[in-house]
N, C-alpha and C positions, 0 to 999 in steps of 0.2 A: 484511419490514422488516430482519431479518437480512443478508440477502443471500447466503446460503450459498455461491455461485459464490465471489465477494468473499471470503468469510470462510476459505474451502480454499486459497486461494493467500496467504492473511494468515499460516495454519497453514504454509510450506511454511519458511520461514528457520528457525521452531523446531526443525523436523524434520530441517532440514537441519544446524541444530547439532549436534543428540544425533546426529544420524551420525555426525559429525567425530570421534569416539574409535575407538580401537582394539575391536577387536570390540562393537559396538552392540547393542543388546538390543533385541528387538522392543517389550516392553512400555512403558522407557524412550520409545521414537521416537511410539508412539501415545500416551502420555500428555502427553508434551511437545505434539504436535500438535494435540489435545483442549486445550490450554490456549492454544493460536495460536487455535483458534476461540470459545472460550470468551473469549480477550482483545477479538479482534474484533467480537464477538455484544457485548460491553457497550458497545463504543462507537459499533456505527453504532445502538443503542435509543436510548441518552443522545442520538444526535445526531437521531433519526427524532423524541423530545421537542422537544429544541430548537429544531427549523426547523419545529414546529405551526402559530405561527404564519402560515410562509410558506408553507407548504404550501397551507392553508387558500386563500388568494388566486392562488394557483399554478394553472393549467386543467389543467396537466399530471401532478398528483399527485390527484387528485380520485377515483383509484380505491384511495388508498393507506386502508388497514384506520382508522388515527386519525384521518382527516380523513371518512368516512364514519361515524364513530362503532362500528365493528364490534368495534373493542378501544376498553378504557377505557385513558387514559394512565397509571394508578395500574398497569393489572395491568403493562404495558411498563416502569414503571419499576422494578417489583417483578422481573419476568425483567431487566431490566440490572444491579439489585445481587444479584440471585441468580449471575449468571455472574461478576461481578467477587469478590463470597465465597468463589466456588468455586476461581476461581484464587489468590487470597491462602491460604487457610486451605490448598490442596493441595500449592503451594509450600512453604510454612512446614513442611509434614508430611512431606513427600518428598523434596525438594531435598537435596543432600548437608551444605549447611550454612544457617544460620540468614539469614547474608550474602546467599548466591545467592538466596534465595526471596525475600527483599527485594526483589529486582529488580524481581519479577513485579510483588508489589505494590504498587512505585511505580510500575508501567505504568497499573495500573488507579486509582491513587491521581490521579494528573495527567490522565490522561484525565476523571477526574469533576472537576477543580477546573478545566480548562477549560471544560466545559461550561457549569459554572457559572459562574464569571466571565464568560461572554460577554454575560451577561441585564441584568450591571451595566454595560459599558464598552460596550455595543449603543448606550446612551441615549443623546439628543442633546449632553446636557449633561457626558457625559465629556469629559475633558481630552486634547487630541492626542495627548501622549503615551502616553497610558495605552490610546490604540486604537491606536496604533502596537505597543504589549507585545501588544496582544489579537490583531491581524494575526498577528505573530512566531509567537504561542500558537498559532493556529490553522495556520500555514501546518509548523511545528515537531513539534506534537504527536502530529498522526496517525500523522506518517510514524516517531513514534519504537516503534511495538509491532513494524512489520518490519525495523527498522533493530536492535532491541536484541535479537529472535529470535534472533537466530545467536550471538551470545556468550553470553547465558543459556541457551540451548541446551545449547552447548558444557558450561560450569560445571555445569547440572542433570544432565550424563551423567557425570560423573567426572575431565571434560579442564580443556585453560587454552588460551581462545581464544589464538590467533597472531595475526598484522597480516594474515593472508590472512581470518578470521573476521569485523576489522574491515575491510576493505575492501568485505568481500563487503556487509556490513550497510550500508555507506555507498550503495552501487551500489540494493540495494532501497529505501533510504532517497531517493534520487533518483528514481527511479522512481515512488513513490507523492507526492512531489511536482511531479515534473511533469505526472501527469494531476491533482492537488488543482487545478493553475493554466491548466489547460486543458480536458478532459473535464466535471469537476463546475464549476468555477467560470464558465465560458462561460457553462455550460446555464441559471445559474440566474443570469446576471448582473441581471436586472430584480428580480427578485423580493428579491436579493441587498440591491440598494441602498434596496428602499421597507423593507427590516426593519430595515436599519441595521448590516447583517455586513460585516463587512472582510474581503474576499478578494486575493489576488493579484491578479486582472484589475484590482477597483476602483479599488485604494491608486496603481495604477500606470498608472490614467486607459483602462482599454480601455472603449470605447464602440460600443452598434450601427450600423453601415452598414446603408443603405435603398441595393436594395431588398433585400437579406439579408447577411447576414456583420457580421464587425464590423473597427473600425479600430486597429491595435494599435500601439500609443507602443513608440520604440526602446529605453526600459526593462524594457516589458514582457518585449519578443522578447530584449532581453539577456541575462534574468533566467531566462525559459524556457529558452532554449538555452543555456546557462551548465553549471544543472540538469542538462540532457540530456548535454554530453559530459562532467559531469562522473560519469554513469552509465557513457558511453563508457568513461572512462576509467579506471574502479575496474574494471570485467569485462575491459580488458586488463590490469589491474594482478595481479588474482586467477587469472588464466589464465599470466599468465607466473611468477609462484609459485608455482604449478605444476608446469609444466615444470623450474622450478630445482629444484626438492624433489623431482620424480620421480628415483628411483634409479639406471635403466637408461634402457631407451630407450624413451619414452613408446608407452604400446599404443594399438591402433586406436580404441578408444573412449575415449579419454582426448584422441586429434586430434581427433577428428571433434564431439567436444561441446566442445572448445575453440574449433576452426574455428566453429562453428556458434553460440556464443557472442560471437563478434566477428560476423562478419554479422547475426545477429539486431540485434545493439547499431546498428550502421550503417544497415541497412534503416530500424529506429527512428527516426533522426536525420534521414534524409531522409524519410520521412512526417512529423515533428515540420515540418522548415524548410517543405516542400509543405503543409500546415495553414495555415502561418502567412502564408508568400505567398497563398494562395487566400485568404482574409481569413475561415477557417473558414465557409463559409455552412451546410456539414451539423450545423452545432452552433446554427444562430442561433434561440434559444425562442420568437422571436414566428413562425417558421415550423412548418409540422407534422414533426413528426420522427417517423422510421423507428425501433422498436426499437435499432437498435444503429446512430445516426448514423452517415453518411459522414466520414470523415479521424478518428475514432477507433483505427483501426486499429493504430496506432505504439503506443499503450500496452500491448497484446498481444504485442506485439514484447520492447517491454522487459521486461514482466514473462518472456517466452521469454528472451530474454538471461541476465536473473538467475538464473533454472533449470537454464541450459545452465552458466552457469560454476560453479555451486554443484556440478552434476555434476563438471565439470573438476576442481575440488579435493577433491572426496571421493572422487575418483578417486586421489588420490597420498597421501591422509591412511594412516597405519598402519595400519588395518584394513581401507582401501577399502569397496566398495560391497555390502552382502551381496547376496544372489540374489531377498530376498526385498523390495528396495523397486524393483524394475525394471514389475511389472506395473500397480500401483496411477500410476507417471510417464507409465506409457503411457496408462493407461486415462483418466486425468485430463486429458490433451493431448488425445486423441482427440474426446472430451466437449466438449473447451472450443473445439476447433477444428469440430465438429459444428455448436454455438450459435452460433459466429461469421458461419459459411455461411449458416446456416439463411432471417437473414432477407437477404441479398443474392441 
């Protein structure tokens, strides 16, 4: 229910902050890290709660631990305020000031007032408005634990993010929005609407196509792809900040993970637009889906993107990149590119 895969690449903006200082400490970058997962681990529990109901009537979660009864909901909600404790009360103890650890936990403070607000403004008898804020809420919030990563990062190691810190956060902050409105929200589009959640697909009229896919309104596709270059266009924005702030003449691995940073971001854009033209049918739930649907692909990309240009500027920050965070980028790409193959 975790999702661990999920939850390592939620950890990587934190990590990627406490780099951003001049000589980084190992202990600092794993604690920070440990608290990307730990952020992560409370909100997808709160959310594996929340969506019981739909689960429950869902064919396709029927193997999942709470809808079998294998776990009691009490003990998941007990490990989700356990991991949200952990990160407030760690912050608050470590963080260099009272301020910065606040950060953490408003991450984990709004992550639980979402959840819970949704059980109210779900109801029939909510007021348009108020599912309009809850949509906002839901479409906003998640994506704000890897969006705020990288400058609480920064701040819990000793530094003061730059506009290349907020950019970069923006760029992950897109990214995890545009697979919330495409990857997750497609999949569950049915199930979505008999519980009464407001997703991006719904609020913006996407509907299934027979005999598979679905049919997507010009707001929809504006709104996705919008999202998308504006990922595009924070990882060139973070990559040529870079370059300006590089001192001498940019090194070979400082090109080659920039380069590789803009094509990832592009490759992305074009699996996103090919999704959208094909009318998704590898995503459509009333068909059997493959572990890791077809046209999913582009989200991998971006989340690559994001990785490669965070390399980019921790490449040129004052302390650059120690010796000692190259093997664990490798090994975690390797892994993630492994699981990708595996079921194609």
């Amino acid at each position: 229910m975790t999702r661990p895969a999920l939850a390592l690449a939620d950890a990587v903006p934190f990590a990627a902050g406490g780099l951003a200082v001049a000589h980084p400490r190992v202990v600092t970058v794993l604690l920070l890290s440990l608290a990307g997962l730990l952020v992560s681990t409370h909100g997808r529990l709160l959310d594996a709660l929340d969506g019981l109901p739909g689960d429950r009537i869902n064919p396709i979660r029927r193997a999942s631990p709470l809808v079998r009864g294998q776990v009691s909901p009490v003990v998941v909600a007990m490990a989700a305020a356990a991991a949200g404790l952990a990160v407030t009360i760690g912050a608050l103890l470590l963080v260099p000031t009272v301020t910065h650890g606040l950060g953490f936990a408003g991450l984990v403070v709004l992550r639980t007032l979402q959840v819970t607000a949704r059980r109210v403004t779900a109801a029939p008898t909510a007021r348009a408005m108020v599912r309009v804020a809850q949509w906002l809420a839901d479409a906003v919030v998640p994506t704000l634990a890897p969006a705020a990563g990288v400058p609480l990062g920064v701040l819990a190691a000793g530094g003061r993010p730059g506009v290349e810190a907020f950019v970069l956060a923006a760029g992950f902050a897109l990214g995890a929005a545009v697979t919330g409105a495409t990857v997750v929200g497609l999949r569950d589009l049915p199930i979505d609407r008999l519980t009464g959640r407001l997703t991006t697909a719904l609020i913006t009229g996407v509907r299934l196509r027979r005999p598979n896919g679905f049919v997507f309104p010009s707001r929809y596709v504006m709104l996705v792809c919008a999202a998308q270059a504006g990922l595009l266009i924070a990882v060139a924005v973070v990559v040529g900040f870079g370059l300006a702030d590089d001192p001498g003449t940019p090194t070979a691995g400082h090109g080659l993970a920039a380069c590789s940073a803009l094509a990832a971001a592009l490759v992305a854009a074009i699996g996103l637009v090919h999704l959208l033209r094909s009318g998704a049918p590898g995503l459509d739930p009333v068909q059997r889906r493959p572990p890791s649907p077809p046209g999913a692909g582009f989200t991998l990309m971006n989340l690559l993107a994001c990785h490669l240009a965070a390399i980019a500027w921790l490449l040129t920050t004052p302390g650059a990149l120690p010796w000692w965070t190259s093997p664990p980028v490798l090994v975690g790409w390797a892994l993630t590119a492994a699981m990708w193959v595996r079921p194609r």
